[in-house]
C-alpha positions in Angstrom: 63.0 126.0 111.8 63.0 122.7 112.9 60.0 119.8 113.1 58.4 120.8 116.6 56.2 117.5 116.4 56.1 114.0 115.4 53.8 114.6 112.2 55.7 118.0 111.3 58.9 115.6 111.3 57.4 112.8 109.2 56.2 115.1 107.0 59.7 117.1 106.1 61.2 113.6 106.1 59.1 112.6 103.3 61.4 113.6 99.8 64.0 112.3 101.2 62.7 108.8 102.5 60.6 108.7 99.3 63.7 109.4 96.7 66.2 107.4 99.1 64.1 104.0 100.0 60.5 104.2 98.2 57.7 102.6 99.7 58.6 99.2 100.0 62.0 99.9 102.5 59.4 102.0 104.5 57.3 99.0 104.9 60.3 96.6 105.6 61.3 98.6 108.8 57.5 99.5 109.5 57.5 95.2 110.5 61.2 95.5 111.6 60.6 97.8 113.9 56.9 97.9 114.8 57.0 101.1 114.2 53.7 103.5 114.1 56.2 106.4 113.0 56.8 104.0 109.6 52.8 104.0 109.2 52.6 108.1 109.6 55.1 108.1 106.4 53.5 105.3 104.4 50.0 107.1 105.4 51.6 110.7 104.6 53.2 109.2 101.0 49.6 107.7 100.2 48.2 110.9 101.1 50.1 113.6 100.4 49.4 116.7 103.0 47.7 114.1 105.6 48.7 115.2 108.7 49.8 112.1 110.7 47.3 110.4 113.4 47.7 106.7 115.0 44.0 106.0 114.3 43.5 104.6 110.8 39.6 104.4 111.3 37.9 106.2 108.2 41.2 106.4 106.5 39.4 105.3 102.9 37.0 107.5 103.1 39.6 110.4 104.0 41.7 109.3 101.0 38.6 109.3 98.7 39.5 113.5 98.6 43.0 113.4 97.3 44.9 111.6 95.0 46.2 108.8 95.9 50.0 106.7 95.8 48.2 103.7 95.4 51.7 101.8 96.1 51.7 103.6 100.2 48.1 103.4 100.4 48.2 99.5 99.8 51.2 99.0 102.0 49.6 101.0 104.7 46.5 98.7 104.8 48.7 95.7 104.3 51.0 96.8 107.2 47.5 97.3 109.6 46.2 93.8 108.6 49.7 91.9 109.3 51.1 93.7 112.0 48.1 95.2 114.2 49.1 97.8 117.1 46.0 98.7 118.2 42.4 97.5 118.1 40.5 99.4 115.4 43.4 98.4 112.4 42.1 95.3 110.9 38.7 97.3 110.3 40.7 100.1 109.2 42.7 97.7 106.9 39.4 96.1 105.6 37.8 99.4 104.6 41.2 100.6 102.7 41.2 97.5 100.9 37.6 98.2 99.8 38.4 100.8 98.4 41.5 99.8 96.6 39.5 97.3 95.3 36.7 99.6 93.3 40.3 101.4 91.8 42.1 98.3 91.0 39.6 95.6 90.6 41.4 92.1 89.7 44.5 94.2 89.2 45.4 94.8 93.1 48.2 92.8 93.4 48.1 89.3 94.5 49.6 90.2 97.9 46.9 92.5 98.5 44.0 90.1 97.4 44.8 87.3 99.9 45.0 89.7 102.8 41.6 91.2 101.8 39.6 88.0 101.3 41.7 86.6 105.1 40.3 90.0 106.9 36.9 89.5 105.6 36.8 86.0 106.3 37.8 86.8 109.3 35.2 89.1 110.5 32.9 86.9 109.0 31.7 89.3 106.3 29.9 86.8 103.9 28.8 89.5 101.4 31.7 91.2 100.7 33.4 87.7 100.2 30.8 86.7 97.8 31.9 90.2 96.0 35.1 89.4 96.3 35.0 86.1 94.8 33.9 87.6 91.6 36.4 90.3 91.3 39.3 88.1 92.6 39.8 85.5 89.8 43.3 84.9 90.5 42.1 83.4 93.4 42.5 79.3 93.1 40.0 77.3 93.8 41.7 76.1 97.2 41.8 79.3 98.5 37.8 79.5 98.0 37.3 76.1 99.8 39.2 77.3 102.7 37.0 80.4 103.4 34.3 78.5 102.9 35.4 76.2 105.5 36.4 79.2 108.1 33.4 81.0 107.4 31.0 78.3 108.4 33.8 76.9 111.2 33.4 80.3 113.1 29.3 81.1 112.3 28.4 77.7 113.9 31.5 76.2 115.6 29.3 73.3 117.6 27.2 72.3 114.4 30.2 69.9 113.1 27.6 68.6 110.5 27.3 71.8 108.8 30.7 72.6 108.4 33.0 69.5 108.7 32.0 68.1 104.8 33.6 72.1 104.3 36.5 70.9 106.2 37.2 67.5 104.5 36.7 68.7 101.5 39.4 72.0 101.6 41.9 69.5 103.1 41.1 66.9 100.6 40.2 63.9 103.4 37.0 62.6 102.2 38.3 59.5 103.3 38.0 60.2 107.0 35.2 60.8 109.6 34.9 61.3 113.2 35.1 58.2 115.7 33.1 58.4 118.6 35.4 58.7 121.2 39.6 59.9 121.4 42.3 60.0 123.3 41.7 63.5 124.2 38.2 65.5 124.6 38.9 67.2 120.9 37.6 66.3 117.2 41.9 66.3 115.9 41.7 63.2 118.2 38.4 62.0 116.9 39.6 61.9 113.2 40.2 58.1 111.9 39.9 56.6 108.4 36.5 55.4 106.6 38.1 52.3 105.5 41.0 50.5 107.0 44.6 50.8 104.1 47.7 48.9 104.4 50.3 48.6 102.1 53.0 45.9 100.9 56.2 45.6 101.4 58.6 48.6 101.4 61.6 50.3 102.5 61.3 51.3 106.5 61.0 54.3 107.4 61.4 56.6 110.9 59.9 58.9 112.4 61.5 61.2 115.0 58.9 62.8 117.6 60.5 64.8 120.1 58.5 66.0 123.2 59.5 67.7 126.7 56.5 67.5 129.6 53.8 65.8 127.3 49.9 65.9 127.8 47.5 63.7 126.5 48.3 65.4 123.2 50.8 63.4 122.8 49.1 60.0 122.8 46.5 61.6 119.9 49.8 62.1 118.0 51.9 58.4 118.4 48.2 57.1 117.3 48.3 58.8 114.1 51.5 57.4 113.4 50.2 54.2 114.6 47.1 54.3 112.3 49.5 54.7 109.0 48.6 52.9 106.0 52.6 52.5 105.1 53.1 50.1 107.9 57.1 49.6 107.2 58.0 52.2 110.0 59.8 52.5 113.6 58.9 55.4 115.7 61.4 57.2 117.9 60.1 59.2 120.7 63.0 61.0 122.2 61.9 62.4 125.8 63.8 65.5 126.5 64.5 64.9 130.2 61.0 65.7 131.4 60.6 65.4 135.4 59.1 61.6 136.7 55.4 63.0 136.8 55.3 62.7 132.7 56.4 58.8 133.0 52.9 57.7 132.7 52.0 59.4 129.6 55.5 58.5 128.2 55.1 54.6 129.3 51.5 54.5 127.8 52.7 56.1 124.5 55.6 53.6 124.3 53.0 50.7 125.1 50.9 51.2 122.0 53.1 49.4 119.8 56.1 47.5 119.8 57.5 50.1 116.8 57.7 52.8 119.4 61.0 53.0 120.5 60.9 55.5 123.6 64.8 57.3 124.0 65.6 59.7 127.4 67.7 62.6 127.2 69.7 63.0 130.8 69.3 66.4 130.4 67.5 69.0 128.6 69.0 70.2 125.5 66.0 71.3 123.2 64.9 69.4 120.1 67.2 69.5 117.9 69.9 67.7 120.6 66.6 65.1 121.1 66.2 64.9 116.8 70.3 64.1 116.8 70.1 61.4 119.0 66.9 59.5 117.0 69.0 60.6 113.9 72.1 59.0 115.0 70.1 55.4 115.8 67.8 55.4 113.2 67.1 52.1 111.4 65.6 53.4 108.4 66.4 53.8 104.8 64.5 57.3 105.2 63.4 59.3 107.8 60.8 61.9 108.6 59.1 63.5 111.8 55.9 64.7 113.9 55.8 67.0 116.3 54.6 65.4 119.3 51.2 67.9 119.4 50.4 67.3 115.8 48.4 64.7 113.4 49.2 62.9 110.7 46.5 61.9 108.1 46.5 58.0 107.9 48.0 58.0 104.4 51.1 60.5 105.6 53.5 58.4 104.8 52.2 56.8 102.0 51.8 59.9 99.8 55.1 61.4 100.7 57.7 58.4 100.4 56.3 58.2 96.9 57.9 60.6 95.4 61.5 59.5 96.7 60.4 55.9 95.4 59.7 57.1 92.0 62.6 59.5 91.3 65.8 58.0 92.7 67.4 61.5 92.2 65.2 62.9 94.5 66.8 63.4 98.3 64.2 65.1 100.2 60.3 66.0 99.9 58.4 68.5 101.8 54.7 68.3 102.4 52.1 71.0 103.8 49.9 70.8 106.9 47.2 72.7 108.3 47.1 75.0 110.9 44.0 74.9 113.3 43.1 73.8 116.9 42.5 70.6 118.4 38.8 71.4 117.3 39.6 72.3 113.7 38.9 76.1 114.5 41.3 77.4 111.5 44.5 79.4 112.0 43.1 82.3 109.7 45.5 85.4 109.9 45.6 88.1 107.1 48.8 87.2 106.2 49.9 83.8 107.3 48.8 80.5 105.5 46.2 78.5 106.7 48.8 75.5 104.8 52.2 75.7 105.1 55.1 73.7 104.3 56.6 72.0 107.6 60.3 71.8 108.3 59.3 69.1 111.0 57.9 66.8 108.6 60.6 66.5 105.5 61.2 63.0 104.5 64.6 62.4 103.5 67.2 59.5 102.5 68.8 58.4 105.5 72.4 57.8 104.2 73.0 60.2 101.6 72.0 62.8 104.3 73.9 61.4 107.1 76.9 62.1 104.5 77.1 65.0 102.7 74.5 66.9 105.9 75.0 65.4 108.7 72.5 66.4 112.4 70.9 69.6 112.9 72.1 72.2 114.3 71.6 72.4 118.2 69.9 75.9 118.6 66.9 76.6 120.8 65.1 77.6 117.6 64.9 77.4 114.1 67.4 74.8 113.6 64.8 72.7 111.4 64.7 75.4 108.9 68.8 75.3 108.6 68.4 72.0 107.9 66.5 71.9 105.3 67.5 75.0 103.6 71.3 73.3 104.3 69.7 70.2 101.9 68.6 72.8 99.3 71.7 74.4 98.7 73.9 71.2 98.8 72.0 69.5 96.3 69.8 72.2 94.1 66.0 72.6 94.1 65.6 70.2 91.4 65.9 67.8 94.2 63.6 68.2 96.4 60.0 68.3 95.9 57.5 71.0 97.7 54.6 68.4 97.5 52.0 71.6 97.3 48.5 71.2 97.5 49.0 67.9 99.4 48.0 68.0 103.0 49.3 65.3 105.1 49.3 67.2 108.8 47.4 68.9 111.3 49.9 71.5 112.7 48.1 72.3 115.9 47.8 75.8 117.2 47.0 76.9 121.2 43.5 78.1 121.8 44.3 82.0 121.8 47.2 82.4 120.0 45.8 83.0 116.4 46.0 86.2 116.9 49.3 86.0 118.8 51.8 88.6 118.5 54.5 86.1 117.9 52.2 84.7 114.9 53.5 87.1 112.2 54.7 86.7 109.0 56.1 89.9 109.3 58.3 90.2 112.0 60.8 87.8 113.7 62.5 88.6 116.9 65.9 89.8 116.6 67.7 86.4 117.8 66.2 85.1 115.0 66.8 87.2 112.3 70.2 87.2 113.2 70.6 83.6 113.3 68.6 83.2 109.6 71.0 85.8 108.6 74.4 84.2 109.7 73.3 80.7 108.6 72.3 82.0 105.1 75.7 83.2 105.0 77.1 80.2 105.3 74.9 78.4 103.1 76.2 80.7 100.7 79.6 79.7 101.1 78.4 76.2 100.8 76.8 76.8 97.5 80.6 78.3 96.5 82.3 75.5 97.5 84.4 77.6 100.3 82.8 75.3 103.5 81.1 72.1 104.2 77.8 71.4 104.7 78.9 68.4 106.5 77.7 69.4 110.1 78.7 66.3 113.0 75.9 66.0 116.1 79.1 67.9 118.4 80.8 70.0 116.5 84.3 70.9 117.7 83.4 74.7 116.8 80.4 76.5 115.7 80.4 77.0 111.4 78.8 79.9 112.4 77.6 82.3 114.7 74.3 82.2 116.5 73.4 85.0 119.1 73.4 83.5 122.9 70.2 83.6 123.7 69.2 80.6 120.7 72.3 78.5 122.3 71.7 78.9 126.4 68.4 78.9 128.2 67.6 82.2 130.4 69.9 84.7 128.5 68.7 88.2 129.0 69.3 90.4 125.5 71.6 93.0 126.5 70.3 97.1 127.1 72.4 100.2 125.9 71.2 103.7 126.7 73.0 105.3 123.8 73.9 103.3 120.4 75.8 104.9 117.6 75.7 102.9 114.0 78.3 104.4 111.1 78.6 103.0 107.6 81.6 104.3 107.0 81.9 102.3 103.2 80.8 105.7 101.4 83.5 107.9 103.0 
């Protein structure tokens, strides 16, 4: 007889998902998909003869009775804490991992640790974080700093004396406090150096900020630039057609200092069109970028051309920036980094790019991933340098979207996944020797394919009622 409901189906599914795909393919298309029917199978495989419900609330201590797949039951509470779809999971996901936990100890797997320690840092639960920070050793001492930081960020967020030492000391900038006054009502604005830092003489650098209907954001931005301590620089501001009402902000940014170089698209093209252009006119023997809503620690510079200077084989170096708000309220997400490496701000030698690389590609997004990842392949990892553990950004995030739905690191839309897909493919080929990497600013055809609606503006995805998918390679 046939599955007469949902759970019934998941259930007689089981063997066959479980022998075909095991756990970890469930939880791939659980993200892909955002599907609750994926959760009912990983819950039903952690559980076996759990009949399927979409509320997850006292799931640990339902799973105390039977014995466990501790493989499901951890990707369960991983797939509640990084892809929520309804109110009660992150508690649900928190309680699983509590569990785990007492079974596992140290031995949960790292993947599982950092998501524990996020939720509980963020639902401000300081004694099981002081538990966890004895069971977790694996955990590095960053990692500690920056719940400490979040932790005392969100239990008194107007007391800046209690927990902005935290702050400075996570990030590593003990050699900055807060000014009095900024160019916007916000402490990212506020943040200037102790002690005033120039250096010598050395090769010039640019910097490439693009921006498109600017606020004051903009101005707290071109002053961190302004304010570097590697004062061999030009900075391109590429406006990208913004309407007349955004001159002022523009003129008064340009007016700060005769190394701002403000450039006007005619039209609007999207960033990477705006990058090209600075690109193309740039004066410098290397070149980097800001966006033009972020800050740059007064040493930015500095610290990251030092690499290239020292190792002449080196073509390109990446550092990491922080993720909070304009007040420093931290970006803290079970599974996304409170650092990150930014594509924005690579540093690269001007030349020797312009090439064997050539300009971005101009997509609506993602094109500063290809380009970097197009760098990797050409020339190998052993020539560029991840500068790790060295924070030289403030990558600013709106008030309210932390907890965005588009702030995942498990899911992507489907433009973009099929864009990463077809430009790994031809990164690929690169790698082979089979194409170029050499991409011009207008190329006279596309080296690959990218969906429509990441190369035209207002492109509606396309519906189907009925879609049938063969793989006919096994006939």
């Amino acid at each position: 007889m046939a599955p007469a409901t949902l759970a019934e189906y998941v259930e007689s599914a089981l063997p066959h998902v479980a022998a075909r795909s095991g756990t970890g393919a469930v939880l791939d298309n659980t993200f892909r998909f955002r599907s609750r029917t994926g959760r009912l199978l990983l819950a039903a495989l952690a559980c076996p003869g759990r009949r399927g419900t979409d509320d997850y609330t006292g799931f640990d201590a339902r799973a105390a009775s039977t014995e466990l797949n501790l493989a499901a039951y951890c990707d369960l509470a991983y797939a509640l804490a990084a892809q929520p779809l309804g109110d009660g999971d992150h508690r649900a996901a928190l309680a699983m991992y509590g569990r785990a936990t007492k079974l596992l100890g140290n031995a949960l797997p790292e993947r599982d640790q950092i998501a524990h320690v996020r939720l509980a840092a963020l639902h401000g639960d300081t004694a099981q974080l002081e538990r966890l920070r004895g069971t977790y050793a694996r955990m590095p001492a960053t990692w500690w700093k920056a719940v400490d930081y979040a932790v005392l960020r969100a239990a008194a967020p107007a007391d800046t004396g209690r927990w902005l030492p935290a702050f400075l000391d996570f990030a590593g900038w003990r050699d900055l406090e807060l000014a009095g006054t900024g160019p916007e009502d916000n402490l990212l604005s506020r943040l200037v150096p102790k002690k005033d830092r120039a250096v010598g003489d050395g090769p010039l650098v640019s910097v490439v900020m693009t921006c498109f209907r600017p606020g004051p954001e903009l101005l707290t931005a071109v002053r961190s630039v302004l304010a570097q301590s590697w004062r061999r620089f030009e900075l391109l501001l590429v406006d990208d057609a913004s309407e007349p009402e955004y001159d002022a902000v523009l003129l008064e940014a340009a007016g700060l200092d005769e190394r701002v170089r403000l450039l006007r698209q005619r039209t609007n093209g999207g960033t990477y069109r705006a990058r090209n252009r600075a690109m193309g006119v740039a004066a410098g023997a290397f070149i980097t970028g800001l966006d033009s809503d972020d800050w740059a620690h007064p040493r930015w510079l500095e610290r990251q051309i030092a690499p290239l200077l020292a190792e002449p084989n080196l073509v390109m170096t990446v550092a990491e920036g922080i993720r909070c708000t304009a007040d420093l309220e931290p970006a803290v997400s079970p599974v996304l980094r409170l650092t990150e490496p930014r594509s924005t701000s690579i540093m690269y030698r001007t030349a020797l790019i312009r090439e064997r690389i050539g300009f971005y590609d101009t997509v609506l997004k993602s094109g500063d991933t290809e380009f970097k990842l197009r760098i990797q392949r050409h020339f190998g990892k052993h020539r560029v340098r991840v500068m790790y553990g060295d924070f030289l950004t403030v990558v600013r995030q709106r008030e309210g979207s932390l907890s965005d739905g588009d702030v995942s690191a498990a899911w992507v839309t489907p433009e973009r996944f099929a864009y990463n897909s077809a430009f790994r493919q031809w990164h690929k080929r690169i790698q082979q020797s089979k194409a170029k990497s050499l991409l011009p600013a207008s190329p006279p055809e596309r080296p690959f394919p990218a969906p429509r609606g990441l190369l035209e503006r207002g492109v509606e995805s396309e519906r189907f009622d009925l879609v049938v998918a063969a793989d006919w390679r096994r006939l």
